[in-house]
MARTI-20719 format. One record per residue (C-alpha): residue number from 1; residue in three letters; y, x, z. Coordinates in pm, whole numbers. Last residue first. Example, Ala and Ser with C-alpha at 12.3 -4.5 7.8 and 13.67 -1.06 7.14 Angstrom:
BEGIN
<atom pos="2" code="Ser" py="-106" px="1367" pz="714"/>
<atom pos="1" code="Ala" py="-450" px="1230" pz="780"/>
This chain:
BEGIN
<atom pos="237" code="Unk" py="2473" px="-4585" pz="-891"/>
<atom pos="236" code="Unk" py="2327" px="-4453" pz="-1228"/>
<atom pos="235" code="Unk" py="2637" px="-4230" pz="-1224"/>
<atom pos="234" code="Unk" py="2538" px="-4097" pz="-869"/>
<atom pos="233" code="Unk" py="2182" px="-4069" pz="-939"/>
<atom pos="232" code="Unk" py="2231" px="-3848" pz="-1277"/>
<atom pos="231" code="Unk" py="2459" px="-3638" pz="-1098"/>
<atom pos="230" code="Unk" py="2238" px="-3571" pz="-830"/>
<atom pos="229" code="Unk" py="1991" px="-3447" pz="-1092"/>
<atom pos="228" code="Unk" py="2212" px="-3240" pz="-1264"/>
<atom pos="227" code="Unk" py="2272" px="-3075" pz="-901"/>
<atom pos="226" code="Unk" py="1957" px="-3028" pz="-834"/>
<atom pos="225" code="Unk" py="1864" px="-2886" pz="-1178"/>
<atom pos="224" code="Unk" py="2194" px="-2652" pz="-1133"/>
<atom pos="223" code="Unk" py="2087" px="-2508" pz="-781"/>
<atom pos="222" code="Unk" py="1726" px="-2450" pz="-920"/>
<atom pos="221" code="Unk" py="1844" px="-2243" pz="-1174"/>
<atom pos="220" code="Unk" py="2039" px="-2077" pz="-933"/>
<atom pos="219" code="Unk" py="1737" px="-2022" pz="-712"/>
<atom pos="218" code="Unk" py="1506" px="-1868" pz="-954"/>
<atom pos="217" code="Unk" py="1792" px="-1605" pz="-1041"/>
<atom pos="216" code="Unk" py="1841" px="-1489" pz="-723"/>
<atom pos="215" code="Unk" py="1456" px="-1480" pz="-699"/>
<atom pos="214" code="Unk" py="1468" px="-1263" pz="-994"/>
<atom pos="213" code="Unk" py="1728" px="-1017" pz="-869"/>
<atom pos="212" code="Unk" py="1583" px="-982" pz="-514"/>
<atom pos="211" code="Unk" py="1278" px="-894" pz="-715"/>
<atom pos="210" code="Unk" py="935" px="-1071" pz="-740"/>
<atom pos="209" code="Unk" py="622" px="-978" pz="-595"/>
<atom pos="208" code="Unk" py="407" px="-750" pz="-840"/>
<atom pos="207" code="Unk" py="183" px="-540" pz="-669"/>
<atom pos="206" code="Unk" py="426" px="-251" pz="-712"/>
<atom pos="205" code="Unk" py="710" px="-417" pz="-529"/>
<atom pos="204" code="Unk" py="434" px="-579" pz="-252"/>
<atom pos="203" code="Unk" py="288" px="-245" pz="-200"/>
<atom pos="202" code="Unk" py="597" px="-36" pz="-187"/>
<atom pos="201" code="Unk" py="763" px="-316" pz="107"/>
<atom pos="200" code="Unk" py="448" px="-299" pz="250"/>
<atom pos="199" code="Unk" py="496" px="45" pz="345"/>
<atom pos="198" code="Unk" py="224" px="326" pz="185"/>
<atom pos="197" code="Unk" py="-5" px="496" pz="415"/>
<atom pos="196" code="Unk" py="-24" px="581" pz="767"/>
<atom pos="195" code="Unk" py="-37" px="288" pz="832"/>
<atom pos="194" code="Unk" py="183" px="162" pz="1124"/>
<atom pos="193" code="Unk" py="419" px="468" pz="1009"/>
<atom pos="192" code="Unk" py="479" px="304" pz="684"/>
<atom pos="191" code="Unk" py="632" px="594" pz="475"/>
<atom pos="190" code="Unk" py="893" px="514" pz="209"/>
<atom pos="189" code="Unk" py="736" px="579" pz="-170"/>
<atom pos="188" code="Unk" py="839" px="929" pz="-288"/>
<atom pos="187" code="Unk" py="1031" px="964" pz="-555"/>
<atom pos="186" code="Unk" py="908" px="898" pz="-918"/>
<atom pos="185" code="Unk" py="648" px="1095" pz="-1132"/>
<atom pos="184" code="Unk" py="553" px="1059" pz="-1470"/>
<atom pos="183" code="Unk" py="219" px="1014" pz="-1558"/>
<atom pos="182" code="Unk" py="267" px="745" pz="-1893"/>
<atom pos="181" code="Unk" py="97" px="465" pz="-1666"/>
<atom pos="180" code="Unk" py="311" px="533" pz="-1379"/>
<atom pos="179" code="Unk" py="210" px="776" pz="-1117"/>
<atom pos="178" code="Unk" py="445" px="721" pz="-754"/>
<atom pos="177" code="Unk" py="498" px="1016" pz="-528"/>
<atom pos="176" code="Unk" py="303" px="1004" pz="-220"/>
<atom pos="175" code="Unk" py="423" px="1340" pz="-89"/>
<atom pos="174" code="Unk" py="428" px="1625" pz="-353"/>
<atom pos="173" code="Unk" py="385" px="2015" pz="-288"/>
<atom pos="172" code="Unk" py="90" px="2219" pz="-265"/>
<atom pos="171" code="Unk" py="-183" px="1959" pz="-208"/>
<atom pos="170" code="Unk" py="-355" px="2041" pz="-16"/>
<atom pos="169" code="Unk" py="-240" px="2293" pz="264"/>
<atom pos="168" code="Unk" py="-563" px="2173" pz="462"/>
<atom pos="167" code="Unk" py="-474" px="1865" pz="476"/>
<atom pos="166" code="Unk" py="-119" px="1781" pz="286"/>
<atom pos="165" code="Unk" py="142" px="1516" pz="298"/>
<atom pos="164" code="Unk" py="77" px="1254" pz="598"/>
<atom pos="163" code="Unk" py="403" px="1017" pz="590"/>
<atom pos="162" code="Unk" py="633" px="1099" pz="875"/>
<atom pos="161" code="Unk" py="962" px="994" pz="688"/>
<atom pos="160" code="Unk" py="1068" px="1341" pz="704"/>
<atom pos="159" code="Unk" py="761" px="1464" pz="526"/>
<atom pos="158" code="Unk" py="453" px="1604" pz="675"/>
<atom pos="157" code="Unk" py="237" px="1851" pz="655"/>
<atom pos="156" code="Unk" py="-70" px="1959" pz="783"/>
<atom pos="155" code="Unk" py="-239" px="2360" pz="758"/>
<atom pos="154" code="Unk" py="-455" px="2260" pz="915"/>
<atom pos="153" code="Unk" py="-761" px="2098" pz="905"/>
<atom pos="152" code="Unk" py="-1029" px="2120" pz="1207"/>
<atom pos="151" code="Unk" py="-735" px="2082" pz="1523"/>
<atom pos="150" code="Unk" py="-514" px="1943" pz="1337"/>
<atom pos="149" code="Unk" py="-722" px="1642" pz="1232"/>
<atom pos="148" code="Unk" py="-804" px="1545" pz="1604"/>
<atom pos="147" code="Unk" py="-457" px="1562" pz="1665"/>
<atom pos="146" code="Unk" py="-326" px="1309" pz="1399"/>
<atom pos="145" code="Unk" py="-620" px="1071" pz="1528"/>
<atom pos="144" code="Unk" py="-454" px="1060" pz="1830"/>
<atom pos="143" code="Unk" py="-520" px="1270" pz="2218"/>
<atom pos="142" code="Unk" py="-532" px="1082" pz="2479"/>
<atom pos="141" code="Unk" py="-888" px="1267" pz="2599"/>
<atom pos="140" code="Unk" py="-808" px="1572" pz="2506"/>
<atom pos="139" code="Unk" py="-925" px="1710" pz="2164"/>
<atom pos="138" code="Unk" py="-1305" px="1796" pz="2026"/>
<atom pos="137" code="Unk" py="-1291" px="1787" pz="1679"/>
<atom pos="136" code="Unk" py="-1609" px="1796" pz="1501"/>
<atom pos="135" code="Unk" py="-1530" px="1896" pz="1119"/>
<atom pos="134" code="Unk" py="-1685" px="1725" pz="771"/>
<atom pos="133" code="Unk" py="-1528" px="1908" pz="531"/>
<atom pos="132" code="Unk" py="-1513" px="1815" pz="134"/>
<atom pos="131" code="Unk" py="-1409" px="2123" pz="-120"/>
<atom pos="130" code="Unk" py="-1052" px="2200" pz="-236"/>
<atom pos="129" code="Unk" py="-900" px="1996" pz="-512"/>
<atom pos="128" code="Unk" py="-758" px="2172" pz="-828"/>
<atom pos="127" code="Unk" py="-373" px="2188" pz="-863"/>
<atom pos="126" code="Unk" py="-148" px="2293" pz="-1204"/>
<atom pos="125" code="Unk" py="-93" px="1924" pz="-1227"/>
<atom pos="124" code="Unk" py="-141" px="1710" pz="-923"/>
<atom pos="123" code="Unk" py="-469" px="1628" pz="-819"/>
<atom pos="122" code="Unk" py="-604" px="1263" pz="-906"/>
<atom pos="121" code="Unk" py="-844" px="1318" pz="-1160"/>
<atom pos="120" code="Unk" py="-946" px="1651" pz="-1032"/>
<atom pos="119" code="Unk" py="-1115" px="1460" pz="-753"/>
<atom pos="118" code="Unk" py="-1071" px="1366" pz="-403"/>
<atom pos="117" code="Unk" py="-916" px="1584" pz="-151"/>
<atom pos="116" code="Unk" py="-1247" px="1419" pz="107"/>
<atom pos="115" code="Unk" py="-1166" px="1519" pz="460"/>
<atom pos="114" code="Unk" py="-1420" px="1374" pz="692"/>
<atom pos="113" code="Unk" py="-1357" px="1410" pz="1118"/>
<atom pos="112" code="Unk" py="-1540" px="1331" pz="1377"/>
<atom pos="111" code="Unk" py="-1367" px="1300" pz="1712"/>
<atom pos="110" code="Unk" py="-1514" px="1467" pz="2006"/>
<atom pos="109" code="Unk" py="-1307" px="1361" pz="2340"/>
<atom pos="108" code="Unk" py="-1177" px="1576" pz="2652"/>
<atom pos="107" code="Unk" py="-1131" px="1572" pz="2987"/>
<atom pos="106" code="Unk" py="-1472" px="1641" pz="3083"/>
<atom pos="105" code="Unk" py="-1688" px="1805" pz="2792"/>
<atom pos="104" code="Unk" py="-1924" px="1668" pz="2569"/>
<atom pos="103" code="Unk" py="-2111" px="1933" pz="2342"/>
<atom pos="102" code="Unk" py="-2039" px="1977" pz="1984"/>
<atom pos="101" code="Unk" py="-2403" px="2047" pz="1809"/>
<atom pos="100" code="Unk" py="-2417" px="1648" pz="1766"/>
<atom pos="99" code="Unk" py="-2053" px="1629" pz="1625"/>
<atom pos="98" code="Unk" py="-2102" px="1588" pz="1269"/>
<atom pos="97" code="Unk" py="-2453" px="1441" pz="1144"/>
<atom pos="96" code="Unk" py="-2406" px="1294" pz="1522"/>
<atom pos="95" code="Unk" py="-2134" px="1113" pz="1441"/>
<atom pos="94" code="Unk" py="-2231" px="960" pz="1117"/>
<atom pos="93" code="Unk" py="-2176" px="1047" pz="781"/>
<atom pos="92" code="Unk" py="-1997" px="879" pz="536"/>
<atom pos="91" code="Unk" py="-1956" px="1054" pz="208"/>
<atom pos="90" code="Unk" py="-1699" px="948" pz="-109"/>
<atom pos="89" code="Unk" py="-1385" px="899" pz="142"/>
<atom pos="88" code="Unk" py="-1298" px="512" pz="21"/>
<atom pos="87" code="Unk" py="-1067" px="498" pz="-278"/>
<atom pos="86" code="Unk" py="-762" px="309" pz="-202"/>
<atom pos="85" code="Unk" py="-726" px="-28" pz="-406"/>
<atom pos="84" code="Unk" py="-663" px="-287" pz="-114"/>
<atom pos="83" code="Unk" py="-444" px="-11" pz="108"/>
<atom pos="82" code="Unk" py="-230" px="-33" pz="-204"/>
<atom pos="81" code="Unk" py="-217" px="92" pz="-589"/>
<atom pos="80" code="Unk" py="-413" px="406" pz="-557"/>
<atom pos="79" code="Unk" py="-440" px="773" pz="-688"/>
<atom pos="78" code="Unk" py="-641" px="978" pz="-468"/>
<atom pos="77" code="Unk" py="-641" px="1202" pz="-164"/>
<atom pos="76" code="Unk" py="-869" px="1066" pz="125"/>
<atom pos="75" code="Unk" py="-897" px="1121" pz="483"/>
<atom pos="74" code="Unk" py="-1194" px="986" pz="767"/>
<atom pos="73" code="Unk" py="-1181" px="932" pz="1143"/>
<atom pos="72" code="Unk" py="-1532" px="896" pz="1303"/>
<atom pos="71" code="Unk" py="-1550" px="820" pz="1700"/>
<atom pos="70" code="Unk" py="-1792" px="926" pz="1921"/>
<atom pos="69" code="Unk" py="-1503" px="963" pz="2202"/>
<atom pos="68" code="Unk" py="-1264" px="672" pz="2138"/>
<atom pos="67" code="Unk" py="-958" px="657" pz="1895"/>
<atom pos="66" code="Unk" py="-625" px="731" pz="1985"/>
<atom pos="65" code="Unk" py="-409" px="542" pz="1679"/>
<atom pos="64" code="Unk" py="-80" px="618" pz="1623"/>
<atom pos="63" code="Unk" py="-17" px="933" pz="1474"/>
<atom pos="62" code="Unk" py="-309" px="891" pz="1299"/>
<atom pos="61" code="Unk" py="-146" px="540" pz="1075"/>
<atom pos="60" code="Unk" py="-286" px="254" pz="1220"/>
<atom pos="59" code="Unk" py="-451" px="-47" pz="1056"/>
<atom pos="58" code="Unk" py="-762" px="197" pz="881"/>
<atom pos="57" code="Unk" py="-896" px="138" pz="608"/>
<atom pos="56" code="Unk" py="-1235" px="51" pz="675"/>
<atom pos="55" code="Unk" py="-1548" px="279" pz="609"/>
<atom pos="54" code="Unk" py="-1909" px="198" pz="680"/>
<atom pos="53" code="Unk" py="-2223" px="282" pz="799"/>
<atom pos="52" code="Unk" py="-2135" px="556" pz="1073"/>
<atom pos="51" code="Unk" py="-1843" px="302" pz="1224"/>
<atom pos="50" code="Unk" py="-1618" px="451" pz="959"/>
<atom pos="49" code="Unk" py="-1235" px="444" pz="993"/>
<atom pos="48" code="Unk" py="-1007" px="566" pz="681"/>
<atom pos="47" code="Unk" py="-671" px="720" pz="653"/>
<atom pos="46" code="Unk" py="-524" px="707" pz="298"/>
<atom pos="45" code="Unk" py="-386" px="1041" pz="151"/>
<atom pos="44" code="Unk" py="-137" px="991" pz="-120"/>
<atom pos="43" code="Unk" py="-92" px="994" pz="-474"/>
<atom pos="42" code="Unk" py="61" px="631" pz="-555"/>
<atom pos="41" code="Unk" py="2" px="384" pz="-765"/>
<atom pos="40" code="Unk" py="-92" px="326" pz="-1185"/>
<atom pos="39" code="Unk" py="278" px="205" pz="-1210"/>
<atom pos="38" code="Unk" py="365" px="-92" pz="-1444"/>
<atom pos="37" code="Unk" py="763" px="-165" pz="-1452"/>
<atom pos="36" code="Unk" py="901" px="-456" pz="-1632"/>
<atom pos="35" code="Unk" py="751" px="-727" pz="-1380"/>
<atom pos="34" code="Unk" py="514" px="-940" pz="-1472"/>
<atom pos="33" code="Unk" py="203" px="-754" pz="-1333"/>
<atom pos="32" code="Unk" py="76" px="-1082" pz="-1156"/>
<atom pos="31" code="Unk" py="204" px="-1423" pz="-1235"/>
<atom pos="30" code="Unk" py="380" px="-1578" pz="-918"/>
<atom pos="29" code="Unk" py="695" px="-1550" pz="-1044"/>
<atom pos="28" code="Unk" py="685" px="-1632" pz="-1400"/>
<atom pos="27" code="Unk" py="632" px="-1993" pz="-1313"/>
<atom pos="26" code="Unk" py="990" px="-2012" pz="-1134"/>
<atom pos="25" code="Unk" py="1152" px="-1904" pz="-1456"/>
<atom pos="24" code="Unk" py="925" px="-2172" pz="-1700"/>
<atom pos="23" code="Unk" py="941" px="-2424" pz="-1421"/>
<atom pos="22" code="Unk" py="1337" px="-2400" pz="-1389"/>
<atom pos="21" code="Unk" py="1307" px="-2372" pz="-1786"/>
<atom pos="20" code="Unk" py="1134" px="-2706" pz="-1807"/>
<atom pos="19" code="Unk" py="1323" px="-2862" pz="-1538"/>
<atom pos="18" code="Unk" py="1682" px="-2736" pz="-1765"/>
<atom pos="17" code="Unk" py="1535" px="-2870" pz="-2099"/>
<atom pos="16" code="Unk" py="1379" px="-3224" pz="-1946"/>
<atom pos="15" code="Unk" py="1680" px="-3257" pz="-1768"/>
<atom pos="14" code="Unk" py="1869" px="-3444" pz="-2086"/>
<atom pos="13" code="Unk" py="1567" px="-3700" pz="-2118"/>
<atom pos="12" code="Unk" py="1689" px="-3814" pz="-1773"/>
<atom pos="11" code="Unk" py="2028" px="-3821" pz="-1878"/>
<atom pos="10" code="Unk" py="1858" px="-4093" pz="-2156"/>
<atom pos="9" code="Unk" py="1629" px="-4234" pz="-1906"/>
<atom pos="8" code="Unk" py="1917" px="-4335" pz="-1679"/>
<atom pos="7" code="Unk" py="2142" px="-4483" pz="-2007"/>
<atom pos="6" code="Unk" py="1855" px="-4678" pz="-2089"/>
<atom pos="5" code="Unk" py="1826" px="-4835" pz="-1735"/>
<atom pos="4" code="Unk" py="2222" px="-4893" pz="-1758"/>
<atom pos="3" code="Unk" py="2143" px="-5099" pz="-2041"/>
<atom pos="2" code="Unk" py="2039" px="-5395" pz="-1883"/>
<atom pos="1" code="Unk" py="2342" px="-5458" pz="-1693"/>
C-alpha cells in the first residue's frame, strides 16, 4: 500500500514533458509578432474626427456617420498597422479656419473637411502625393461624411467591398493592399464598413492573434494532458 504513492509521483514525473510543452505551445500564443508573417500594415485612408483641438479615429466609416453642422471630418493616406497605429491628418484646423467664409443656409449643413495624401513614404511606387486641402462642404442636412467629401474631393473611389480607395483620384490604383517588411504587396485587406478602415478580423491577424491552426493545435495538446492526467487518477484509484 505504500508504494502506490511512489507509483503516483512517478506518472506524475511522466507529465512533466507533455505540461511543459502544453505551457511551452499555449505560451507562444499570447507573445506578440510570433507568427511567421511580419507585415509593416496596410496603405489605406483612415477617417479621422477633430473637435478643432484634436483628432480621433473615427468609429464609423463616412458612409455611415452624419455628422452635425460645424463639424470637422478629416482623411489620411499612410502606411499603418490598425486604427491604433494610423497616422493622424498632420494639420488640424478648426471650423472656422475652414468654413467661416461658408455661410449657413436652411436645409443644409457645413462640414469641414482635411485631406492629408500623406507623404512620399507611403505612396505607391511610380506615385507622388498631391498637396493637403482643407474644403468647406456645405451638404443637406442628412447628408454623411461620405457626401461631405464628394462634394470638395472627387474624384472618389471605391472598391466592391466599399472600402474608401482614392480622394481626389489619389492614389491611381491600389485599395488597402498589405506592405510587408520586404514591400511586396498582397490583396486587399476586407473592408470594415463600421470603420471605414481595416476589419478587425485584418487587425487582429496582423497584430498577432493566433491562427485557427495554432489554437487547433493548443487544444489537442491540451486534450492529451487531460487525458494523461485522468489516467493517472484512475490507476491511482
Amino acid at each position: 500500500m505504500r508504494r502506490a504513492p511512489v507509483r503516483v509521483r512517478i506518472r506524475a514525473r511522466r507529465l512533466v514533458p507533455l505540461v511543459a510543452v502544453l505551457l511551452a505551445f499555449t505560451g507562444a500564443l499570447t507573445v506578440p509578432g510570433t507568427g511567421t508573417a511580419h507585415a509593416a500594415g496596410y496603405r489605406y485612408w483612415s477617417f479621422w474626427e477633430s473637435d478643432g483641438a484634436r483628432w480621433t479615429y473615427a468609429t464609423q466609416g463616412p458612409a455611415l456617420a452624419r455628422p452635425a453642422d460645424g463639424a470637422v471630418n478629416g482623411f489620411r493616406f499612410a502606411v499603418s498597422a490598425d486604427s491604433q497605429d494610423a497616422a493622424k491628418p498632420r494639420e488640424t484646423p478648426d471650423f472656422t479656419a475652414v468654413c467661416g467664409s461658408t455661410p449657413a443656409k436652411s436645409g443644409a449643413k457645413r462640414i469641414a473637411v482635411v485631406v492629408d495624401p500623406g507623404t512620399e513614404a507611403d505612396a505607391p511606387d511610380g506615385e507622388k502625393p498631391p498637396a493637403p486641402l482643407a474644403e468647406c462642404a456645405r451638404v443637406d442636412a442628412d447628408a454623411t461624411s461620405a457626401d461631405a467629401l464628394a462634394a470638395v474631393a472627387k474624384p472618389l473611389r471605391y472598391n466592391s467591398a466599399a472600402l474608401l480607395c482614392a480622394i481626389t483620384g489619389y492614389p491611381k490604383s491600389g485599395c488597402g493592399e498589405q506592405i510587408s517588411d520586404d514591400k511586396a504587396a498582397s490583396p486587399a485587406p476586407t473592408a470594415s464598413r463600421a470603420t471605414g478602415g481595416l476589419s478587425r478580423d485584418d487587425e487582429d491577424e496582423e497584430g498577432g492573434t493566433p491562427s485557427l491552426g495554432i489554437l487547433a493545435g493548443a487544444a489537442a495538446v491540451l486534450t492529451l494532458a487531460t487525458a494523461a492526467v485522468w489516467q493517472a487518477r484512475r490507476r491511482r484509484g
